[in-house]
N, C-alpha and C positions, 0 to 999 in steps of 0.2 A: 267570575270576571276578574282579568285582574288586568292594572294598568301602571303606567310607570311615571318619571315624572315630567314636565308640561314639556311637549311635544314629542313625547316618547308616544308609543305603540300599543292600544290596549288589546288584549285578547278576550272573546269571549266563546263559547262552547254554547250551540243551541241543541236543541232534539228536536228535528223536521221529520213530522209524519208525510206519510199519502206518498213516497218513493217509489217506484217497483222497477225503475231502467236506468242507465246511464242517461238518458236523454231529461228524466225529472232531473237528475246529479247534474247536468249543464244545466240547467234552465236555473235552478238555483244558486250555482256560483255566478252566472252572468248576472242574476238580479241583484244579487250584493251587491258584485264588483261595479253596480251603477251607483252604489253612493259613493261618495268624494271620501278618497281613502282607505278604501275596502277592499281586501282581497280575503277569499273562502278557501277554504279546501273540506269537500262533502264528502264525505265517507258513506256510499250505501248499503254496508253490512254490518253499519254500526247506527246508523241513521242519525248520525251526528253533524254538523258541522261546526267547525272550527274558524272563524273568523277573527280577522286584525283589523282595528277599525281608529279612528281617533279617539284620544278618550272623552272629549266632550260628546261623541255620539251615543245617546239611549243606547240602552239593550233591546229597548222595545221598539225602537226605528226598526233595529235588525230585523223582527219578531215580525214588522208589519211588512216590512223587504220580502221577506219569505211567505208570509199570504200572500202577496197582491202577485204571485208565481204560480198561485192553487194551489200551496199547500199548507201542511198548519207546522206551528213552529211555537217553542217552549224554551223555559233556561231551565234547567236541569234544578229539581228539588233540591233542597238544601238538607241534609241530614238531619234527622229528626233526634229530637233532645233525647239521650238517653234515660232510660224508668229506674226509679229503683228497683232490684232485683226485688222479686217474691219466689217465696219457699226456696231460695238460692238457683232460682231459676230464672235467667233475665235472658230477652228475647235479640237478641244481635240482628244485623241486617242477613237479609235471603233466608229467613225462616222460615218461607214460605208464602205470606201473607203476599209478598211485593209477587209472587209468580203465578197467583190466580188468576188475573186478568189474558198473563199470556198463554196460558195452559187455557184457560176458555177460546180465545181464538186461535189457537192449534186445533184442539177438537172440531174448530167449526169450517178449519180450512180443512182438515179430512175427511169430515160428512159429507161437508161440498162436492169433494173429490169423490167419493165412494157412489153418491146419486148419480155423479155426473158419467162415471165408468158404466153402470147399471144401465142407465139408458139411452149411452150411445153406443155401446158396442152392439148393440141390436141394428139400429143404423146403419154402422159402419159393414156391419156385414150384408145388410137386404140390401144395401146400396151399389156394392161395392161388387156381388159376389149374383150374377145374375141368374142363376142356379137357382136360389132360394127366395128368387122374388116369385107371390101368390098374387091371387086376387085380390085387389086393394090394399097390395103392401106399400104403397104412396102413404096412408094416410095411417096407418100405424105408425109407420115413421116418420112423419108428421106427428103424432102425438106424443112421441116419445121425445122429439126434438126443441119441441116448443118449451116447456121446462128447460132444457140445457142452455135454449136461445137465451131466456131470460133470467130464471132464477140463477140458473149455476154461472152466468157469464154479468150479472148483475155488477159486481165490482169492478170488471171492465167498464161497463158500461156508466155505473155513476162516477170512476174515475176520468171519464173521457169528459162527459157531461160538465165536471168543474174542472179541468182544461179548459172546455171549449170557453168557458167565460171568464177566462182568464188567457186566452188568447193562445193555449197553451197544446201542445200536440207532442205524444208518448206514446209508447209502443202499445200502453191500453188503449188509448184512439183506433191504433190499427185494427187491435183484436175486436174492440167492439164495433167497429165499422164492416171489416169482414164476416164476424157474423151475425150482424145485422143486416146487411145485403142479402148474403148465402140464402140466411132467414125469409127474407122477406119475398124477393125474388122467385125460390120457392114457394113460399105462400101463394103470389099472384099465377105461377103455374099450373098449381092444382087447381085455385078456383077460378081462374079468369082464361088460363091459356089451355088448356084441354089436359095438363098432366095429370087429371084428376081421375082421367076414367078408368072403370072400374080393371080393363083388362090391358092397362100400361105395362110396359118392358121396358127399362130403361138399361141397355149396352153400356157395358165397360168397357173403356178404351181408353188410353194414352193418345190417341192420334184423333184432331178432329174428324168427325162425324158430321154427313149432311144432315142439313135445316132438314125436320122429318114434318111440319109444320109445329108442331106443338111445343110449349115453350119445356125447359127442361128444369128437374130440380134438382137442388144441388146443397140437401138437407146432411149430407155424408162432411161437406165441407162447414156448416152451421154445428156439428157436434163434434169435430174434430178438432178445430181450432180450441175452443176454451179447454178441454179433456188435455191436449198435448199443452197449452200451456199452464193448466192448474197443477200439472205433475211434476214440472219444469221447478215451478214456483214455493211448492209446499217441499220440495227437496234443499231450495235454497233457504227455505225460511228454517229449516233445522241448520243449515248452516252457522246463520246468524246469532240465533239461537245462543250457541258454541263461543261467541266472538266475545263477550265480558268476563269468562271466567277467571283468566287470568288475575283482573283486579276485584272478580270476589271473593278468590282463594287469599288473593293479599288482605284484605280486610276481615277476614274469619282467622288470619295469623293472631290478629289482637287480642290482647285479652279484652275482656266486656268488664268486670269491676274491678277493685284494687280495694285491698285494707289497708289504709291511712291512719298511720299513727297519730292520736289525742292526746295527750299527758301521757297518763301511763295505760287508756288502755287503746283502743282502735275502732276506726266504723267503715262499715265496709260501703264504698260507694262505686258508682258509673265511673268507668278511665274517661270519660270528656269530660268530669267536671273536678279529673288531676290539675295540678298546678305545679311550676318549676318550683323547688322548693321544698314541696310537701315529704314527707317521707313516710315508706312504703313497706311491709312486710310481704315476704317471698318467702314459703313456706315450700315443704320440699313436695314435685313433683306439680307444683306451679309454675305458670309462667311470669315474667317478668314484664310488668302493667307498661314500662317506658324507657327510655334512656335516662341513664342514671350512673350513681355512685356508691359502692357500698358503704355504709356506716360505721356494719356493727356485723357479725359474722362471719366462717367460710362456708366454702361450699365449692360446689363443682357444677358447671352452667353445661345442659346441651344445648349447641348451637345449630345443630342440625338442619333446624327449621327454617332458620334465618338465612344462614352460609352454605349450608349443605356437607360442611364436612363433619365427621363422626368424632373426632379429638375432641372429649370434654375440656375445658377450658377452668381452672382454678382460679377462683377470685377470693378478696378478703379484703379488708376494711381500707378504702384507697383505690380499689379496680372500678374499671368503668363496665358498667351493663349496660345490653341493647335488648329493648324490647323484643317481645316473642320469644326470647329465651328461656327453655325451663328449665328450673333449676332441680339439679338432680342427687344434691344435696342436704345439707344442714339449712338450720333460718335464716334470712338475709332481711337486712333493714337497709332499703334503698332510699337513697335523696335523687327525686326526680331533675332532673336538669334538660331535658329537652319533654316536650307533649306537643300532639297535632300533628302538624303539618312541617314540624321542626325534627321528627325521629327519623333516627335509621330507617325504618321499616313503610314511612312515609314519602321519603327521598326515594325508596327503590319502586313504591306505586307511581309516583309522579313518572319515573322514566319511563317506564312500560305503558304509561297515557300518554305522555310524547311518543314514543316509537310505533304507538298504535294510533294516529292521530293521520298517519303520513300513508302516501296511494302511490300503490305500484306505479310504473312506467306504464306499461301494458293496460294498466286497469285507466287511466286515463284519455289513452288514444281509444280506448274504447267509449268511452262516455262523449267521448267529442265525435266521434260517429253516429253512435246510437243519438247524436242531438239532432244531425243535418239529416238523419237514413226515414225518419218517420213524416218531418214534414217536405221532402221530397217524394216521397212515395204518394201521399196525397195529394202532392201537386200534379204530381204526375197522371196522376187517376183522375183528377178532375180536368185536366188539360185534354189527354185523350180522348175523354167525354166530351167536349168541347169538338176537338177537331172531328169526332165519327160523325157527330151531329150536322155542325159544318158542313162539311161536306155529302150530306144527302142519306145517309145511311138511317134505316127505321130508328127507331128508339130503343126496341127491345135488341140490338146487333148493338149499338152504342152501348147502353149499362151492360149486356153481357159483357164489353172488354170490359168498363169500369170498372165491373163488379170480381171481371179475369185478376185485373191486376191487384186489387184491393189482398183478394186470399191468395194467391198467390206469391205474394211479399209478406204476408204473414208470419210473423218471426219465429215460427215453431223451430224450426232447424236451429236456430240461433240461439233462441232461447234454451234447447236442450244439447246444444253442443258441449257448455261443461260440467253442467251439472250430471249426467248420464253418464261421462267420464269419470268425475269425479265418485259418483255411485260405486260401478264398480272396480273401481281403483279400489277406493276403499274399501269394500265387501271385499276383496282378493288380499288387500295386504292386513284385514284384520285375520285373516286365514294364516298369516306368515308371520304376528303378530306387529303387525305395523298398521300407525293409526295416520294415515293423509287429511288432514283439515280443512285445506283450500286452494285455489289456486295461486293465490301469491308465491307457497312454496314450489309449486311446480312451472311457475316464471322464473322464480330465482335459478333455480337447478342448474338451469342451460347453462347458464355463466360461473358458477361456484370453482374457485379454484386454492379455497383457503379453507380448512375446517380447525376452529376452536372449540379443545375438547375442554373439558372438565376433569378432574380426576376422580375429589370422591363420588361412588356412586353412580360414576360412570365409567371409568376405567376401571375403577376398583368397585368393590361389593356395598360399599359404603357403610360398614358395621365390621367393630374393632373384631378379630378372633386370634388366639393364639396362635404362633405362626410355629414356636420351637420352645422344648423342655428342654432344658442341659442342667442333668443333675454333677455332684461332685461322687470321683472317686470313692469308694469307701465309704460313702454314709449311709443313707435310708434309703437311698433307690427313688429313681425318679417317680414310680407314679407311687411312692409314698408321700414325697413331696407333694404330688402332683391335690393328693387325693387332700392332706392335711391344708394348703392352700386353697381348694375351691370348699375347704367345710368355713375357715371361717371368712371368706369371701360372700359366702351366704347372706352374713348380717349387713353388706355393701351395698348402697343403692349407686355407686359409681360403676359407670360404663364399664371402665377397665375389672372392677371387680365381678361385675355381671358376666363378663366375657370369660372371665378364669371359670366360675363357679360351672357356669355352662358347657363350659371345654370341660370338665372332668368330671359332671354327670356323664355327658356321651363317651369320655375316655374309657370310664368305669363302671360302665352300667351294674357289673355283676355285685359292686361294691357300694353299696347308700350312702351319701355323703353324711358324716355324722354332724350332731349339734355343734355350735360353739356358745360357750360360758364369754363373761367380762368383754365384752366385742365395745372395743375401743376403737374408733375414725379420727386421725389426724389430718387435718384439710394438707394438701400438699406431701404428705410426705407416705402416708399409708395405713395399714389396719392394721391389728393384732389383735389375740382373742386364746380363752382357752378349748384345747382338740381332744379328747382325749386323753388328759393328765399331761397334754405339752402345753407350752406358751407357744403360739404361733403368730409368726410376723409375714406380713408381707407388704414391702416399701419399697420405695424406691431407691437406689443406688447412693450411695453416700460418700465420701471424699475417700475411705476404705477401700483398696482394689479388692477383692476375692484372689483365690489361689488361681490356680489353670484347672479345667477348663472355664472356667468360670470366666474367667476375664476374656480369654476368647469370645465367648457366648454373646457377653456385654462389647466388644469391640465389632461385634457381626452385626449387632443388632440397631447400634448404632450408625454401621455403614446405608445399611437397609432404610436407614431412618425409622425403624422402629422403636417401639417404647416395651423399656427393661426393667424387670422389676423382680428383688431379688426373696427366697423364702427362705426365712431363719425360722427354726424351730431349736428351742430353749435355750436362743442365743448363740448358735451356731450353724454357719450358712448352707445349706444344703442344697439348693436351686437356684438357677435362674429362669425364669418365664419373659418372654419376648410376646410382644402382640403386633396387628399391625393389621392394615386395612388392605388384605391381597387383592391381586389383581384380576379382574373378571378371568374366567373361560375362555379363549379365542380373541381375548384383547388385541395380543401381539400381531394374531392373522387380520383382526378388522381394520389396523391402522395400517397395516403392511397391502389390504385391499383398496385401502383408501388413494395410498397413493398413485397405483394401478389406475385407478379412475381417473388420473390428473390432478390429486388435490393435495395441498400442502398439510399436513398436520402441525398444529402449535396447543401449546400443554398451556392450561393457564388457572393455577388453583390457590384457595385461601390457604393453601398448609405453605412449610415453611420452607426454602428453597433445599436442604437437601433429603427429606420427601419429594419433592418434585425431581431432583436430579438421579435420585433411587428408578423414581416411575418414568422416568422418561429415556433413562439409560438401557431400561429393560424393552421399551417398545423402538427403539430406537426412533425417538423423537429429539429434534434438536435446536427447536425456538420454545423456550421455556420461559413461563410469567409465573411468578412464585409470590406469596404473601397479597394477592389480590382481592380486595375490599370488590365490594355489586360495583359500585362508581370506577375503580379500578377497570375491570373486567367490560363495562360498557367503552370506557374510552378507548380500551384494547379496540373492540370494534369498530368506533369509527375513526380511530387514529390508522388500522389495517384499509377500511371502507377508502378513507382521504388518499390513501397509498394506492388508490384503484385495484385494490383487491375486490373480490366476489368473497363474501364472509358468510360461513355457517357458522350456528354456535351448536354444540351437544353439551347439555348440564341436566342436574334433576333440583337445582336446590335455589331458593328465593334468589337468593346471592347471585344465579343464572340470569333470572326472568328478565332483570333491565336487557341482558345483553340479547337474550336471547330474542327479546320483541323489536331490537335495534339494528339484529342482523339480518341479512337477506334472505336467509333461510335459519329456522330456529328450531334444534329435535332434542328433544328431554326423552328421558330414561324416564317411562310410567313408574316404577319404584319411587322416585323421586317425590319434592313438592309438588300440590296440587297449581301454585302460584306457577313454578316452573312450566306444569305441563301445559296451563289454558294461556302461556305469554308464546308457547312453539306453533310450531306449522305442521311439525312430523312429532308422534310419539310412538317410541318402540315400547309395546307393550311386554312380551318376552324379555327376560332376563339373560339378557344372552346381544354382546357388544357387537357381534357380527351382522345384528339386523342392521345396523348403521348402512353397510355397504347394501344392502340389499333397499333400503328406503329410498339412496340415492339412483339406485337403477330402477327401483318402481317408478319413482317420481319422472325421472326423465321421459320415461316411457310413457307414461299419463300425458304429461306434457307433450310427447307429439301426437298424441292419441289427438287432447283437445285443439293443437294448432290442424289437423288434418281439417278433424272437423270444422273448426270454424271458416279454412278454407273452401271447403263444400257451401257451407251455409252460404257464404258470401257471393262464390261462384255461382249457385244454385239460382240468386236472385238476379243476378249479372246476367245469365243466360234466359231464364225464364221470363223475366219483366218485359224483358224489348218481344219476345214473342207473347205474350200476354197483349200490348200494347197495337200490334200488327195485326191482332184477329186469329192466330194463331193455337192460341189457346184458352176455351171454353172454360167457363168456372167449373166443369166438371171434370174438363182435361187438367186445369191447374189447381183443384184440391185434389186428385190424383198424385200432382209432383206436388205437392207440398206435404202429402202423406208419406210418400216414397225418401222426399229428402229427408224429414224426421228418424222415416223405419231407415237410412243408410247412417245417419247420424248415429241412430241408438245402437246398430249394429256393428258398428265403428267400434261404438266403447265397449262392447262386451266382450270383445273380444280380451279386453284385460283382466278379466276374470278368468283368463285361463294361464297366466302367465306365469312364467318360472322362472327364476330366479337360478338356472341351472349355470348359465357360465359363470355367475360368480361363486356355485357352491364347487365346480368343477377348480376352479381357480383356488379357492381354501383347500380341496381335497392333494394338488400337487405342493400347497404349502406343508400341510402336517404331515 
């Protein structure tokens, strides 16, 4: 909870179980917003809500605002004291322990589901398919029904149950009222109205059928219902599932203990129980416990983790460090100056829980439907019943419409309108290496007319490599150089040195990189080491120009914005080595596709503005954000958002995730952070920058995939209701269309599974 001060605004975050529709998601913002001063916003794929309330109002008012609606309601656990580590093993959060409970009700929503397929498709078929109805096939399928009526539709059914005493009515009222009816109404057929007997036929048809006397059962609509909406349900509940990772991949950034400097020696304890202050040993290939300063050492920090970009970063006694950095150097003695909720790495969770907090446009107008569509439906059914009655009509012709309209409004269509899109969307674009997450992104889509790219990692490979050797005239020959550079780069745990050593195994296979003797590391400036009876140096560029080529080499390399570094061996210069972090494969064609689709491209990265105007000159990009902080990069977005731009972000690295949870649509590069990937909507799993253009044309296409369908759904009930309501159609005529709408819904989406992605590869193929 947190609050401000006297008449300011408190906020507080609850966890409301017992969800499953938009119609729960209205029922509980309207119950808040009855207290004085309350306004909610529910998230049902996070089963959160978010309330602003006074701050003299309990938390537990809220708590009881949200029972007295039928459902139950929680403030979010406080983070449990961290343990000392044992055998240098301490347990951090998501170890597992915290995902037993939902891994047990996963398993038990697919047993559910797997019963419930078993034995209704038996059903579905004797009922449905009049060929294969035998002698007393009524009553087999009857036995097989009666199980799916009850067991498998039982959380319909105890969800409806505390609604009803709670005044409260959801799309589970309908399902368990529908097949409770279906149910029942069959039941009374077989034993009371003659559909029992032994050599019963019961006609398939879409078109009503005359009164034959004997009542009809309509067991095909009692196993269909819960079957099509358990399959709806356990697709969405993997959804959700999906919807935290984002801020668990932020909090496994942390490190879990830190060694804290005593006098002169250290004890290693829990980062929650750091203090500003205290000072810290960062030992090399460690991460860095907090924001801080260094004391006492150098070294070289990847920041990779953090920002996303591949440029080690040199620090030494006076440099500021940010948590989650590992250092990939020498010892560092850090003085802690920020912990908690005060770090870098804290700041960028915090935004990515605000921009995950907030509900689509679309996902709204749907909750305020899904509020009025269920307790009209039942008004509706019970009014009808009312008037058949009324007006003289038997009893069993009256609950047959009741019982028409009940399943027949039945939300199957509805409910599988985008999750079965979504399915196989997904199943198609993991084929094409592209990963769809939800529909939020394929809302955004339609309107997207800005894409902020990322560079390292996502333009580029995100990992330094040698770009160009330029040896000198007359000396040892480049891959002499080449070879006596990556031997004593060997003894380097610095990126840039790892990146030579690497480049001149694969340069020289035929040639084993030899040892190096006295291997000396100066922080900042470079190594040296004995080769082979040389002194060998390799540093960085010093106030000394080199002869030609040399200095061309160093003036290219600079243009480039890459990093130069030159090799002297026994004191005289022999090479220059250039590094640099190139540019993907098909960069140039994915941004050049980009714009083809209508959309602007803008560059916006933590390197230094002429790196950015190196990379942006070559893609020809020409809105460039250069030296951008996560907090940076987020305001990028909603300072373009406020400009009524339609805003993607594309990043792979923490430094992303605020922007990327903040823009309308958010696609990481799966290379990337894991933070990155669970804050996106789209991840391109492939290494290869050209999926971009292909994610934005799968997604649009999904997207009218699901606006089709939920047009069907919606019409489907528009048309069918008022002939349900007229006599028109029989609960066995309207489980018929209600099976029909589903099988045209699901038939709808499959068809994205065949989908190609041909005019955009047609369109790269007249590019190259």
């Amino acid at each position: 909870m947190t609050a401000g001060p006297a008449g300011a605004v408190a906020t507080t975050d609850l966890i409301v179980g017992g969800m499953t529709c938009g119609a729960c998601v209205n029922r509980v913002e309207k119950r808040l917003a009855r207290l004085d001063g309350v306004s909610a916003t529910v998230n049902l794929a996070t089963g959160r809500a978010r309330v602003s309330h006074p701050p003299e109002l309990a938390p537990s008012d809220l708590v009881a605002a949200v029972e007295r609606a039928g459902f139950t309601a929680e403030l979010p656990a406080p983070p449990e004291p961290e343990q000392e580590p044992v055998d240098g093993h301490d347990r951090g959060p998501g170890d597992g322990h915290d995902r037993e409970p939902e891994d047990a009700a996963g398993r038990e929503e697919r047993r559910r589901l797997l019963v419930t397929a078993l034995l209704a498709l038996p059903v579905l078929a004797l009922s449905m398919v009049p060929a294969l109805q035998f002698r007393n096939w009524q009553w087999l399928c009857f036995a097989l029904a009666a199980p799916v009526a009850v067991w498998s539709s039982w959380p319909f059914h105890s969800r409806a149950l505390r609604g009803l005493r709670h005044s409260a009515a959801t799309m589970d009222t309908l399902v368990s009222l529908g097949v409770a009816a279906a149910f029942s109404w069959s039941a009374y057929a077989l034993f009371l109205g003659g559909a029992g007997e032994p050599g019963m036929r019961m006609p398939f048809s879409l078109l009503p059928s005359a009164d034959t006397g004997a009542a009809h059962v309509y067991l095909e609509a009692a196993v269909a219902v819960p079957l099509f909406v358990l399959v709806g349900r356990l697709v969405e509940a993997r959804a959700k599932h999906g919807t935290g990772s984002a801020l668990r991949s932020l909090a496994e950034l942390a490190a879990k203990d830190v060694a804290v400097r005593e006098g002169d020696g250290e004890r290693r304890i829990p980062v929650a129980r750091l203090r500003v202050g205290q000072v810290f040993t960062v030992r090399p290939g460690e991460k860095v416990a907090t924001d801080g300063v260094v004391v006492e050492g150098s070294s070289a920090l990847d920041l990779s983790l953090v920002t996303g970009e591949s440029e080690p970063v040199e620090v030494g006694p006076g440099s500021a460090v940010v948590g989650a950095a590992v250092n990939s150097g020498g010892l560092l003695l850090v003085r802690a100056t920020a912990v908690g909720a005060d770090t870098q790495l804290a700041r960028i969770t915090h935004l990515v829980t605000e921009a995950q907090a907030g509900k689509a446009r679309a996902q709204r107008v749907a909750d305020q439907v899904a509020g009025v569509f269920v307790p009209v439906v039942l008004a509706l059914a019970v009014t009808v019943l009312g008037f058949w009655l009324g007006a003289g009509a038997d009893a069993q012709a009256a609950v047959t419409v009741a019982v028409a309209i009940l399943v027949v409004a039945c939300p199957c269509a509805l409910g599988l309108a985008t999750p079965t899109a979504l399915l196989a969307a997904t199943g198609r674009g993991a084929q094409l290496g592209i990963l769809v997450t939800g529909p939020r992104a394929l809302e955004a889509l339609r309107r997207i007319d800005t894409v902020v790219l990322d560079k390292t990692g996502t333009l580029t490979t995100g990992r330094m490599h040698v770009t160009q050797v330029t040896a000198v005239p007359g000396g040892i020959g480049r891959e002499a150089a080449l070879r006596l550079a990556g031997a004593v780069e060997q003894g380097s745990e610095h990126p840039l040195g790892r990146a030579i050593a690497a480049y001149a195994g694969k340069a020289l296979p035929e040639r084993p990189l030899p040892g190096v003797t006295d291997f000396t590391a100066t922080p900042g400036l470079g190594v040296s080491g004995g080769v082979e009876s040389h002194r060998v140096e390799v540093r960085a560029p010093g106030d000394d120009s080199p002869a030609e080529p040399l200095s061309t080499a160093l003036a290219a390399a600079e243009a480039a914005a890459h990093t130069a570094v030159l090799v002297r061996v026994d004191g005289v210069t022999e090479a220059v080595i250039a590094l640099g972090d190139p540019l993907r494969p098909g960069a140039y064609r994915a941004v050049e596709r980009l714009r083809r689709l209508g959309l602007r491209p803008v560059l916006a990265t933590g390197d230094n503005a002429a790196t950015a105007r190196a990379v942006a000159a070559d893609l020809g990009i020409s809105e460039i954000h250069a030296r951008c902080t996560p907090q940076d990069k987020a305001s990028l977005v909603r300072e373009l958002r406020a400009r009524g731009r339609r805003v993607a972000v594309i990043g792979d690295g923490v430094n992303d995730a605020a922007a990327l949870a903040g823009a309308d649509l958010g696609i990481a590069m799966a290379g990337g952070t894991d933070a990155a990937i669970g804050a996106a909507d789209v991840t391109l799993v492939r290494e290869d920058i050209e999926a971009v253009a292909d994610a934005v044309r799968l997604a649009r296409r999904t997207l009218g995939t699901i606006r089709a369908n939920l047009v069907w759904a919606f019409g489907y009930n528009l048309v069918t209701v008022p002939l349900a309501a007229t006599g028109w159609l029989n609960p066995m005529v309207a489980a018929a269309a209600m099976s029909v709408s589903s099988l045209l819904v699901v038939g709808n989406s499959l068809r994205l599974r065949g989908w190609q992605p041909s005019a955009s590869r047609s369109l790269t193929g007249r590019q190259t």
